[in-house]
Every structure is written in structure tokens, then in C-alpha cells.
C-alpha positions as CSV (number, residue, x, y, z in Angstrom):
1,X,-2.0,0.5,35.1
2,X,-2.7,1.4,31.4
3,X,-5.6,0.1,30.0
4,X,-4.4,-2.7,27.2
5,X,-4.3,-2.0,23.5
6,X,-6.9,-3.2,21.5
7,X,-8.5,-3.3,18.2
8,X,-11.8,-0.9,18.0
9,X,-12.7,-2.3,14.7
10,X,-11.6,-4.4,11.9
11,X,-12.7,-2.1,8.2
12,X,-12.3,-3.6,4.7
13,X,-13.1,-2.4,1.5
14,X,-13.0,-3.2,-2.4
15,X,-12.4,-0.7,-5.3
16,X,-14.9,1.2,-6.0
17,X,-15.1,4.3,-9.1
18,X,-14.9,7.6,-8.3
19,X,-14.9,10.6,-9.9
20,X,-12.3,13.1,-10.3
21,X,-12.0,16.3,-12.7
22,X,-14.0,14.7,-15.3
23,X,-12.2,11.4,-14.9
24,X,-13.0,7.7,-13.3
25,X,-10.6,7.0,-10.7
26,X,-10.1,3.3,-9.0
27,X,-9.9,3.3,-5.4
28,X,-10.3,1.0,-2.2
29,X,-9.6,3.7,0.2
30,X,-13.7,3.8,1.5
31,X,-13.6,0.6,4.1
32,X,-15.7,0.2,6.7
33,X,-16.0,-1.7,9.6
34,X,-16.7,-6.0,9.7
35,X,-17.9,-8.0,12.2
36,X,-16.5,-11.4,13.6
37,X,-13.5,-12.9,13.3
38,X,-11.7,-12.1,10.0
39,X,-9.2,-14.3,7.9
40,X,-5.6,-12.9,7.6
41,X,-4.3,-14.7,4.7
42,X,-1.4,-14.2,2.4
43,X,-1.4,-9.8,2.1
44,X,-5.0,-9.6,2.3
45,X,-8.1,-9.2,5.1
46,X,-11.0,-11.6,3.8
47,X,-13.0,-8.8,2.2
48,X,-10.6,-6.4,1.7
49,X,-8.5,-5.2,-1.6
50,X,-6.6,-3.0,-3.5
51,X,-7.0,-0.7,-6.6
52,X,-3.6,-0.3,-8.1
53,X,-0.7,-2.9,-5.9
54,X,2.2,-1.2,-8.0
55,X,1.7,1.8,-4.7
56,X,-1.0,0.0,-2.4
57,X,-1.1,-3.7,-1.1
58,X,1.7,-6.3,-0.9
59,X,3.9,-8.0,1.5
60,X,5.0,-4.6,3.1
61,X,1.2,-3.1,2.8
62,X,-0.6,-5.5,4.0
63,X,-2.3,-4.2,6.4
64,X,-2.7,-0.3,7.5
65,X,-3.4,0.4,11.1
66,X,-3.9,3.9,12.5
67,X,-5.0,5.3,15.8
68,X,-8.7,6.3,17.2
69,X,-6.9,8.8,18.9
70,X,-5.4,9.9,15.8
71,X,-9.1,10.0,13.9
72,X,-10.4,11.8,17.3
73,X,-7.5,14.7,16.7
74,X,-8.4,15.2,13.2
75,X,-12.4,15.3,13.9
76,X,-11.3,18.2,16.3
77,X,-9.1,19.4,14.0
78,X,-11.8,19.3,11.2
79,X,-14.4,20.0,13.2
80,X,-16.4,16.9,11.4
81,X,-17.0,13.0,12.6
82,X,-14.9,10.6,11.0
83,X,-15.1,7.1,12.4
84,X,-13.0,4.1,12.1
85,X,-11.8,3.6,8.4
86,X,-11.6,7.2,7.7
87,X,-8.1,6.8,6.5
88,X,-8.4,3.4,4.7
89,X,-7.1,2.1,7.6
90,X,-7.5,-2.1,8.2
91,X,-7.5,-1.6,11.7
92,X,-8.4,1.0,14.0
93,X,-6.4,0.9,17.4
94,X,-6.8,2.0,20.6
95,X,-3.9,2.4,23.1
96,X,-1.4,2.0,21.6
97,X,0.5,4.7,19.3
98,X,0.7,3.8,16.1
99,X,2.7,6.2,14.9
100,X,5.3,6.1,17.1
101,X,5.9,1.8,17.1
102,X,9.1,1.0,16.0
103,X,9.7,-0.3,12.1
104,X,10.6,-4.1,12.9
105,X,8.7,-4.1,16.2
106,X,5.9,-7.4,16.0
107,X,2.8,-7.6,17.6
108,X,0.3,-10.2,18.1
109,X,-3.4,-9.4,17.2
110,X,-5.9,-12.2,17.6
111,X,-4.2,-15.0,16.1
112,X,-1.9,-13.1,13.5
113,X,1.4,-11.8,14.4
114,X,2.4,-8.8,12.5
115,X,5.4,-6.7,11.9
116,X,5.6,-2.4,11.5
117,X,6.9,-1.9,8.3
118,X,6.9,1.8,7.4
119,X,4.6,4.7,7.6
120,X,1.9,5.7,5.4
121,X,2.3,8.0,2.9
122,X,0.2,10.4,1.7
123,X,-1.5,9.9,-2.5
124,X,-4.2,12.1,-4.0
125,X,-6.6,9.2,-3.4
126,X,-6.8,10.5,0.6
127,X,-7.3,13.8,-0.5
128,X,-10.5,12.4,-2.7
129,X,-11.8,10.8,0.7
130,X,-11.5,13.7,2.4
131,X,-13.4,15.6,0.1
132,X,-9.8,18.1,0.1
133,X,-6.9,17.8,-2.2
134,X,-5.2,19.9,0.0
135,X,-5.7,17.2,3.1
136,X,-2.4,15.9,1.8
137,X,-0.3,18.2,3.2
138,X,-2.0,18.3,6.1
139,X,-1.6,15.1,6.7
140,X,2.4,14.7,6.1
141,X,2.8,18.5,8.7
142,X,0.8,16.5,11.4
143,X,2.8,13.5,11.1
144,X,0.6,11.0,12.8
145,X,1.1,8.4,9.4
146,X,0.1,5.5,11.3
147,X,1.9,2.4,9.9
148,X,1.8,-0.1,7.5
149,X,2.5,-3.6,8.4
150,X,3.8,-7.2,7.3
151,X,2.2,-10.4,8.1
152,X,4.4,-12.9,9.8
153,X,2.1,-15.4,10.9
154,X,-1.7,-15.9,9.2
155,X,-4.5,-16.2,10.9
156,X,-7.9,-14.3,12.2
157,X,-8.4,-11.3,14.0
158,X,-11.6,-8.9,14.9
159,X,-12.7,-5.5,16.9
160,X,-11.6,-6.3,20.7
161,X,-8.8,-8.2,20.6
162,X,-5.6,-7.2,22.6
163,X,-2.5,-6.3,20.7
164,X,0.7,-7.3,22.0
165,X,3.9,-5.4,21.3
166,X,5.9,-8.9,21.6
167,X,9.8,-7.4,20.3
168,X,11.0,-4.0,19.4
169,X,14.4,-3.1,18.2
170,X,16.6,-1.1,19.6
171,X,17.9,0.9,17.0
172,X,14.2,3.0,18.0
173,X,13.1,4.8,14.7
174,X,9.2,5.5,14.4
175,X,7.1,5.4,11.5
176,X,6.5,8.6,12.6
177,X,10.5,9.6,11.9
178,X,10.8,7.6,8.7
179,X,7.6,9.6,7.2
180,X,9.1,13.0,8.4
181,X,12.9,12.1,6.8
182,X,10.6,11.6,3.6
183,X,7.9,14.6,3.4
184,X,10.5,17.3,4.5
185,X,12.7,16.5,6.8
186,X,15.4,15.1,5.0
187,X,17.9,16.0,7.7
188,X,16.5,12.6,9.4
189,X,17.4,10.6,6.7
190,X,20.2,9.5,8.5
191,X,18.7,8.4,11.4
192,X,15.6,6.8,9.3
193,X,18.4,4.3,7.3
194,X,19.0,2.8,10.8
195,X,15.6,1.0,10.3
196,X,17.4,-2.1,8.1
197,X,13.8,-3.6,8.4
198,X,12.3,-1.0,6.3
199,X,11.5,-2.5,3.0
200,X,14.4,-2.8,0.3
201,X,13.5,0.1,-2.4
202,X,12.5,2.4,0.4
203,X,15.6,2.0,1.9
204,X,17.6,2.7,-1.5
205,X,15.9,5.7,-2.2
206,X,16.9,7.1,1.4
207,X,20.4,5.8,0.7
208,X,20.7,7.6,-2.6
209,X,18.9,10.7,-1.2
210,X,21.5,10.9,1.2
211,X,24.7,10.7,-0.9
212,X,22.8,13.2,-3.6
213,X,22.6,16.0,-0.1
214,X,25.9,14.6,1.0
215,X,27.5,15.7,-2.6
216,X,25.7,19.3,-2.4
217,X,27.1,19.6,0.8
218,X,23.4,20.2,2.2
């Protein structure tokens, strides 16, 4: 029997400047990892924030989970040690593949009950927290985007609780498909537009993307 899915840690994180080319740059994409039990309330860990909501944060980004097996591949990959919160992530998983849950599937994580809502993709604000504005690309060609999700219920979670996959719908996309119909493989874009719980604009701009292609005959 498979060990269950858990949280390995719980990271949060406030904007902080950094530099880039001679410029200041805004970013909340350093967390690291809290203990305790932390407050889920409203689109926000207690502790945590966001430097620019027009692209970060919201009902749709609230919280960013991604895999410790994920982080383990690129630390081989990279040949460096990267820990949990590496990739801005709220909460680092283990057991269950983040990439691959289905957009609309729920799960319960301490008292919260959250919702996949798409994948995560790639701004030049990873690339600065890499230390490689070239990471980006990397990134999208391994997809492993992990997965942004809503909250449904408020509450508290912390490192070591279970998560529960509690529904999953059946029309089976990934936030692993969605993020490749988006950063190259727009043949999928089809199959990515059966996720109706994908949020609103993302799903127009697949929509439109798809008639533009279907017009060109491509």
C-alpha cells in the first residue's frame, strides 16, 4: 500500500527588492518554510504575499503547490540543493503528483479544502531565483508546472498533514497538459478546453487560440 500524501512543509514569503540589469525588481518568489499550524484565509497563507496580483495571487493563485520529487529531479538535474520553496511554491508535497492532478479535482489539507486550478507558468521572476534567465525554458520543456490552486473552504494547515484527493473529474486533463497546450504544444489545446473549471480568461484565450489555428488551417 502507498504511503499517503502529505505536506513536507508549509513556505511563505513577502516581497522583497531585487536587482536586475541595473533595475529594482519586486518579488515574493523567495519563501521559505513555517512552522505550526498556518491560517488559510481569503487567497492568502498568514505570512505570505504577492508582488504584482495583476499575474500572481488571487482566487485562482492562491496557493502554489509543487512536488519534492519534482525539486529532487531538478537538484539532479542541476546538480545543486534546492529545498522546499525553491519554486515559490506554498506547499511542498510529497506523494502525490502535482503535476499530473486534474484541474477541478479538490483535496483536503489540514482543515482547508482546495481545488487544482491550472498550472504554473513560467515569468522572468523564476529565472531571477534561479540565478538563470534561461531556467525558463527549461522549466516549460520539463513540464512538471506543479499547480496552482483555489481555496474552497478556509482554514489551517502545516508540514505533515495528509492530503486527500476527495473528487476528480472525469473529463482527466492535467495541469501538466494545460501548461504543455500553452508553452508549445498548441495541438492540445483542444483537449486542454475540456477543463471548463479552468479559470474564465485562461479559458478564452485557449478558445480564441484555437479558432485563430483553426482559420490557418494549422
Amino acid at each position: 500500500m502507498a504511503d499517503p500524501a502529505t505536506v513536507e512543509a508549509v513556505n511563505v514569503g513577502v516581497p522583497r527588492p531585487v536587482q536586475l540589469d541595473g533595475h529594482t525588481v519586486w518579488t515574493a518568489i523567495w519563501k521559505r518554510p513555517v512552522e505550526g499550524r498556518v491560517p488559510l484565509r481569503g487567497v492568502n497563507l498568514r505570512g505570505d504575499d504577492q508582488a504584482d496580483r495583476t499575474v500572481h495571487g488571487g482566487p485562482d493563485k492562491a496557493v502554489y503547490a509543487y512536488g519534492a520529487e519534482d525539486t529532487e529531479w531538478w537538484e539532479a538535474e542541476l546538480g545543486r540543493p534546492l529545498g522546499p520553496g525553491a519554486f515559490g511554491e506554498n506547499l511542498t508535497t510529497r506523494g502525490i503528483a502535482v503535476s499530473q492532478a486534474v484541474i477541478g479535482e479538490r483535496w483536503t489539507v489540514g482543515s482547508t479544502l482546495l481545488e487544482v486550478a491550472q498550472p504554473r507558468l513560467p515569468c522572468f521572476k523564476l529565472g531571477l531565483r534561479m540565478g538563470d534567465p534561461r531556467f525558463l525554458k527549461r522549466f516549460a520543456a520539463a513540464a512538471r508546472p506543479g499547480a496552482y490552486l483555489r481555496v474552497v473552504r478556509e482554514g489551517d494547515l502545516g508540514a505533515g498533514d495528509a492530503i486527500e484527493v476527495v473528487s476528480r473529474p472525469a473529463h482527466g486533463v492535467t495541469s501538466a497538459v494545460v501548461s504543455r497546450a500553452l508553452l508549445g504544444e498548441p495541438g492540445l489545446l483542444s483537449v486542454a478546453q475540456q477543463a471548463t473549471e479552468l479559470p474564465g480568461e485562461l479559458q478564452e484565450w485557449m478558445r480564441s487560440r484555437s479558432e485563430r489555428r483553426a482559420a490557418r488551417g494549422t
